[in-house]
N, C-alpha and C positions, 0 to 999 in steps of 0.2 A: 408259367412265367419263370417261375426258381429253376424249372429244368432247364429251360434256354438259356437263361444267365451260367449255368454253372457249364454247358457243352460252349457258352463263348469263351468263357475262362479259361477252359479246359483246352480250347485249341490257341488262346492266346500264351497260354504257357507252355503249352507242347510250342508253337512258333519260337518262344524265348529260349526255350532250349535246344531247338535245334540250331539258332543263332551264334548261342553260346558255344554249341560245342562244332561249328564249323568255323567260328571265329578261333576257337584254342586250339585245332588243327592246321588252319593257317601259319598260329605263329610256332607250332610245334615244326611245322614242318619249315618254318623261313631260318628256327632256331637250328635245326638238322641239318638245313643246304647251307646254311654259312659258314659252317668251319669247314665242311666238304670243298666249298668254294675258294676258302682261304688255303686250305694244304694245296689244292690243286695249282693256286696262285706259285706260292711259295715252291711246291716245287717245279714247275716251270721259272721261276727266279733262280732258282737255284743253277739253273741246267744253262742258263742264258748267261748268268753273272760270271760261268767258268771260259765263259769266250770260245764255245764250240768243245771245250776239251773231254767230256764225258762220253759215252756212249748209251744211245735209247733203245730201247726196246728190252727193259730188265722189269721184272716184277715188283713193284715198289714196299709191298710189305713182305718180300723174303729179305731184304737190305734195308730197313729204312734211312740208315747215314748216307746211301748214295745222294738221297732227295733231299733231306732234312738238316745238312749242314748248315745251311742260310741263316737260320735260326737260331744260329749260336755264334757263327764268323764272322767277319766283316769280309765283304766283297775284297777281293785280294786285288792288289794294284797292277800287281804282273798278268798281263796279258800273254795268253798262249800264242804263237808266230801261228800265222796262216798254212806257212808250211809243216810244223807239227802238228796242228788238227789232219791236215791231209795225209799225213805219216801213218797216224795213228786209224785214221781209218784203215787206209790201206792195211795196215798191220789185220788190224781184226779182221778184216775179210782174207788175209794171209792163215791167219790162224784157225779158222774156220774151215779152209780147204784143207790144211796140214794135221789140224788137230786130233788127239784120241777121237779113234772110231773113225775116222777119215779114210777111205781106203787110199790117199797117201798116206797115212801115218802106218797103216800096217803093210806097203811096201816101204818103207823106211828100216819099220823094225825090222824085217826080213834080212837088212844089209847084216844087222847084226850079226849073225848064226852061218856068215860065211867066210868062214877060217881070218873073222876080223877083218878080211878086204872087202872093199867095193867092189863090185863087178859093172858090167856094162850096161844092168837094166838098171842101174841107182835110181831112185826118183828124184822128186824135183822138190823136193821140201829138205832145209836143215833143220837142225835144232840144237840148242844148250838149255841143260836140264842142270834148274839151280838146286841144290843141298845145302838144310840148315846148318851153320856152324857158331859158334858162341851163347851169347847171350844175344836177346831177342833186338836190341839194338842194331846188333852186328847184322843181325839175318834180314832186317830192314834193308840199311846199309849196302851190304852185299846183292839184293834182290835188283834196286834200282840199279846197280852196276852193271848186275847181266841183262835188265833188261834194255840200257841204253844198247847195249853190246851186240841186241838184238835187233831193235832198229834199224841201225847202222851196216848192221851184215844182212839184212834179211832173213835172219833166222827166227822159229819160234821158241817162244819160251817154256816152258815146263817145270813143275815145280814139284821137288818131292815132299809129297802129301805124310808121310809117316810121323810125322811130328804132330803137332796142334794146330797147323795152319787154314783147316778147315774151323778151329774153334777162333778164331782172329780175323780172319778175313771173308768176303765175299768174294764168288768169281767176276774178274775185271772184263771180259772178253764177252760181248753178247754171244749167243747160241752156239754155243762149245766150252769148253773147259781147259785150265789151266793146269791142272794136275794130273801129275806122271800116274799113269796108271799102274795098280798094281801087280800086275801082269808083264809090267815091262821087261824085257831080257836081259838086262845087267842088276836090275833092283837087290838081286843077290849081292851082287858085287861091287856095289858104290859104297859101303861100308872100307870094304878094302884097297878104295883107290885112296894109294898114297902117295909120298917120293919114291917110293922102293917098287911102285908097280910097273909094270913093261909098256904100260899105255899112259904115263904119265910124260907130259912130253917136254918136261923140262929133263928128266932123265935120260930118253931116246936124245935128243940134244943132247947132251953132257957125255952119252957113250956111243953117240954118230952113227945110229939106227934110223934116222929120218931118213927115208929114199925117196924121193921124189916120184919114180916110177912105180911103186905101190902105197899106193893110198890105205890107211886102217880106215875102219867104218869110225873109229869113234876115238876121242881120247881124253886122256882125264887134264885138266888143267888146274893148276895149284897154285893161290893168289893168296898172299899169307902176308903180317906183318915180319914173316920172319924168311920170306922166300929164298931162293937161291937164286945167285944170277941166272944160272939156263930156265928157271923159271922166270925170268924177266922179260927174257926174250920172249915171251909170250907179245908184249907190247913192242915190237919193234916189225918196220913195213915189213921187211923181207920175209919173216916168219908169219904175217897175216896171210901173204901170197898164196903162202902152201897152206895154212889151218884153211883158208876159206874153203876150201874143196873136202873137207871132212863132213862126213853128214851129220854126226851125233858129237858134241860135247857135253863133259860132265863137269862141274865148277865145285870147285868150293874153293871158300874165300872168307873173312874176318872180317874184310875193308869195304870202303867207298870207293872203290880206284876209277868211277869214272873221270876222272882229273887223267889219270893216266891215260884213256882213251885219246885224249885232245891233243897229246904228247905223238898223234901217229898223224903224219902228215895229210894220208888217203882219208882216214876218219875227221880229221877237225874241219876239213872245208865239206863235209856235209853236218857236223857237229851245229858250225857256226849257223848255217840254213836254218836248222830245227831249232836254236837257241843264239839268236840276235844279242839278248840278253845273256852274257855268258854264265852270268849266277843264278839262273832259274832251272836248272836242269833237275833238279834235287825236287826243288817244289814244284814243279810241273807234273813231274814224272809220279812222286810220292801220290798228289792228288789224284790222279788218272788211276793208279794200282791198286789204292789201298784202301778199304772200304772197311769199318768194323763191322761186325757181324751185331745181329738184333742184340746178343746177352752183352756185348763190348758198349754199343751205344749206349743201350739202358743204364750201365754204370756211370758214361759220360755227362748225359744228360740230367738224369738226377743228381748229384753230384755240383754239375754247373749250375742248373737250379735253383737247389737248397743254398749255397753257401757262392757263389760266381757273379750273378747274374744281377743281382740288388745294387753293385759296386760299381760307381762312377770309372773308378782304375781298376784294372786286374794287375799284378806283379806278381810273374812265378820265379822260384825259386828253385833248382834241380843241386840236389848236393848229392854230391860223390865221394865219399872218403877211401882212397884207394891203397892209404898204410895197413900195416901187417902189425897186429891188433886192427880193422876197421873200430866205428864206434863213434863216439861223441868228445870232441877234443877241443880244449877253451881255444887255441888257438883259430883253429878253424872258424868258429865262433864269434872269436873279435875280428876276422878276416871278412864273412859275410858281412858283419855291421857294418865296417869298416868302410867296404867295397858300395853298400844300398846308400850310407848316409851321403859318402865322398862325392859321387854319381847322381845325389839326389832322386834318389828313387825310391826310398825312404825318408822322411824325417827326423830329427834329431829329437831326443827328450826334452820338454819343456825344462826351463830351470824356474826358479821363482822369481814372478810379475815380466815371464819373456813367452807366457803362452797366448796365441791367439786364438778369442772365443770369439765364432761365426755362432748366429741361431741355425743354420744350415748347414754346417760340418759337411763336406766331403767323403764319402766311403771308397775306403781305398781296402779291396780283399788282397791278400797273400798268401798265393798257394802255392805249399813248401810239398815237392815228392823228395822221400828217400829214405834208405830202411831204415834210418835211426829217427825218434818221433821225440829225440832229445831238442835237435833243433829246434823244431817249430813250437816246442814249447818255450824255450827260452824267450823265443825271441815274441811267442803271445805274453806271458811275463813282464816284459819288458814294455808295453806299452797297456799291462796293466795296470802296473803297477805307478806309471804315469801317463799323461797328457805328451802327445807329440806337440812341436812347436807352431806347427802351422793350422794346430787346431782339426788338422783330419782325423778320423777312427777308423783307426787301422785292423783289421780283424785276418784273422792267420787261421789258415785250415791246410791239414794233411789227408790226404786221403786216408792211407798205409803205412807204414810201418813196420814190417816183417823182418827186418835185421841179417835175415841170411837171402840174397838173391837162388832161386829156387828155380830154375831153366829149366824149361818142359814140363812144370806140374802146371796143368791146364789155368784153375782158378789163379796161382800166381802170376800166369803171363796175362792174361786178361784184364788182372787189373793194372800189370803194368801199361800196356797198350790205353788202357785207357787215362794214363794219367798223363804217359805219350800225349795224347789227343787235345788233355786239360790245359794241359803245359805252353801247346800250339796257342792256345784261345786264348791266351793272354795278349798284355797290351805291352809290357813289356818283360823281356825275359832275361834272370842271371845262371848261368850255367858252369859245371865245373870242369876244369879242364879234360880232352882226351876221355870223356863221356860220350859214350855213340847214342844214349839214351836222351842226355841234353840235345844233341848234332842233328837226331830226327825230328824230334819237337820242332827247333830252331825254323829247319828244311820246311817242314808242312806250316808252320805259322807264318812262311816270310818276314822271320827276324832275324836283326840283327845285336845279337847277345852281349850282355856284359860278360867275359870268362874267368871266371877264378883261379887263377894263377896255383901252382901246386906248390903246396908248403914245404920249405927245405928246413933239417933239424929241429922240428916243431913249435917252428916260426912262423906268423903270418905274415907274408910277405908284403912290400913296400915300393910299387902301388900294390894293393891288392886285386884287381884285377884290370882286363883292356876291354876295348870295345872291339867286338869282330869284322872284319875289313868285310865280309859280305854274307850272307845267311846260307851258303854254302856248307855242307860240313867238311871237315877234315880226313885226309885222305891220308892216316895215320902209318906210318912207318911206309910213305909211299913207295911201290913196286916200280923204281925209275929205272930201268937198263942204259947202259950205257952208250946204245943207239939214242937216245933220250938224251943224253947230257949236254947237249948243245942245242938240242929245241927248244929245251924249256928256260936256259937265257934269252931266247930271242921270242919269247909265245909272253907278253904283256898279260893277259889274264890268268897264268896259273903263278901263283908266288906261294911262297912257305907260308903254313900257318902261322897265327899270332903265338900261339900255346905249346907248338909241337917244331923245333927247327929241321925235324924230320918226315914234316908232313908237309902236303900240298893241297892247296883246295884253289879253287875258282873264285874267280872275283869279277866284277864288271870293267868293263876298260875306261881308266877314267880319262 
């Protein structure tokens, strides 16, 4: 009888444990399929919330920012035009056929290597092959410029890899690649395309070497805040007639000068098609290109995280001090305060029996980027040292701090790039004048910035800063030819910048 009782036992507890342990595999396994379920969500939101503008069939863990921006942005209000999604396909399947490894692309190069002319088997692909110049803002800046330019012309784009932009970005184009290969046949000699080169075609212009009747396979084009008029004409109709028949261009450039594109009569009426919105160009474009790579994100994300994400407001601040000593200067200083309190974008200090205590306080973060990490201690200081008036806690974070901008040392651009990114992901943004660092933040967040005004004799100026007519950036010592000078009084969306009377940016038509 003992022995039967103990073999019931014995299979009722064998029965309980197998109960048990098919019931903790259930919820192991319900606890494993639902974040699986949730990224999948999310990024399919993600890809839907851009209004067609991305492109699928990418690997989601070699880029996770392509997918995982949702997560951290708010749905952007600017919708991509029906006919820029259809552009942009078009383009990648442009680029695909054209691209490295294409056998158009290696009849292309072939034009090269023959005594600089085209001959009669040219193929059927062009292209402009962008080159870094500046600081990483500028090469932003410059990048979206060639590639409206390519759009618009049908060319493809290529980009010279030699720098770090395989540490900064993802490739943007499904099943093919963006970069110039290093193989290419001038790679030697884009270093030396200058004003002073034979293929540089604001020179051939200036020394009336352009013949209509022989085409060069390729030529160099010079877009600079300090250009020369025959480099101007780069932007005027008559001279696009004859570039468009070049197979190869090679850019380099400092600026934004898409503004100057829309300044060409044949280009704005398909400008206007692809950007209804004439101030979306920048953030349309920047989104579609610019992907951080896994180590770029990781900085982003942790980062928003830890100190971003807890705060009912985000306020970035981007300071530039562009005096000779840079550094940390009181003036500047009372200028920022100045500018956050005036504007209310900040708080003022409590004085005595004028503060307001809520049990629920407001969290408002301020994330200051810029090499001097004097600012953002000041101004954490300053509301430690008291209570703001409206009773909100204000909490101040810098990422960095490195004091000397350091272009091309891998880890410093990456964390610039990412602070780029932080900067976007605010709610609202102060930037300082004629910063291409501020200008691309701005562009990818769809803001529109307080600008801090540049200090004359180490004064803070009076207002201290404006509010920016559109989240455009500025097209800095604009390349306006004088085929231009009478378009751009009668073109209602491009007007001077607030900040630069020698700049030009886009605005919406009001």
């Amino acid at each position: 009888m003992k022995k039967l009782e103990d073999n019931i036992l014995f299979k009722i507890s064998g029965m309980m444990k197998l109960t048990i342990t098919f019931a903790t595999c259930l919820v192991l396994s319900m606890v494993l399929l639902l974040p699986s379920y949730n990224i999948s969500n999310l990024n399919k939101s993600h890809l839907t919330t851009t209004g067609g503008l991305f492109a699928t069939g990418f690997d989601e863990e070699s880029c996770l920012s392509r997918y995982h921006q949702s997560s951290l942005r708010k749905p952007s209000p600017f919708k991509p035009s029906t006919n820029l999604v259809s552009k942009l396909r078009s383009y990648e399947m442009l680029h695909k056929r054209c691209g490295p490894g294409s056998d158009a692309y290696k009849r292309a190069t072939k034009q090269l290597g023959n005594n600089n002319l085209i001959n009669s088997n040219g193929g059927d692909c062009q292209y402009v092959v962008w080159t870094p110049m500046f600081g990483l803002g500028n090469r932003i800046l410059s990048m979206v410029s060639v590639f409206t330019y390519a759009l618009i012309t049908d060319r493809v784009m290529l980009v010279d890899q030699r720098n770090d932009i395989t540490d900064l970005f993802c490739e943007p184009f499904p099943g093919t690649s963006w970069l110039l290969p290093s193989d290419f046949p001038l790679t030697d000699q884009i270093d030396s395309f200058n004003r002073t080169h034979s293929h540089c075609y604001g020179t051939m212009l200036k020394n009336h070497t352009v013949n209509s009747t022989r085409t060069p396979s390729h030529l160099y084009i010079d877009i600079f805040h300090d250009s020369r008029d025959h480099d101007k004409m780069f932007f005027c109709e008559e001279n696009q007639s004859f570039i468009k028949n070049i197979p190869w261009l090679v850019v380099k450039s400092n600026l934004y000068y898409a503004p100057s594109l829309w300044l060409i009569p044949s280009f704005q009426t398909k400008l206007i098609k692809l950007f209804p919105q004439k101030d979306t160009v920048f953030h349309h474009l920047s989104h579609y290109l610019f992907h951080p790579t896994n180590q770029v994100w990781g900085m982003v994300t942790r980062s928003y995280n830890a100190y971003l994400s807890r705060a009912d407001e985000v306020l970035g601040l981007q300071i530039r001090v562009f005096s000779t000593p840079a550094g940390y200067f009181q003036h500047v200083m009372d200028q920022i305060v100045s500018c956050t309190q005036r504007e209310k974008l900040l708080p003022e200090l409590a004085t005595k029996g004028s503060q307001n205590i809520t049990k629920t306080p407001r969290l408002k973060a301020v994330l200051v980027t810029s090499l001097h990490p004097e600012y953002s201690d000041e101004l954490k200081n300053m509301f430690l040292e008291r209570p703001s008036s409206t009773g909100e806690l204000i909490e101040v974070y810098q990422p960095s701090g490195e004091r000397v901008q350091q272009t091309d040392k891998k880890l410093h651009d990456q964390k610039a790039l990412a602070e780029i990114y932080l900067l976007s992901l605010t709610d609202k943004l102060v930037t300082s004048t004629r910063s291409t660092f501020g200008y691309v933040a701005q562009g990818l967040g769809g803001l529109k910035p307080w600008i801090l005004y540049e200090p004359r004799h180490k004064k803070a100026p009076d207002p201290p800063c404006v509010r920016a007519m559109s989240m455009e950036p500025c097209s800095l010592k604009a390349p306006i030819s004088a085929c231009q000078a009478e378009t751009i009084k009668t073109t209602p969306f491009v007007k001077y910048c607030e900040d630069r009377i020698t700049g030009i940016k886009l605005v919406d038509e009001l």
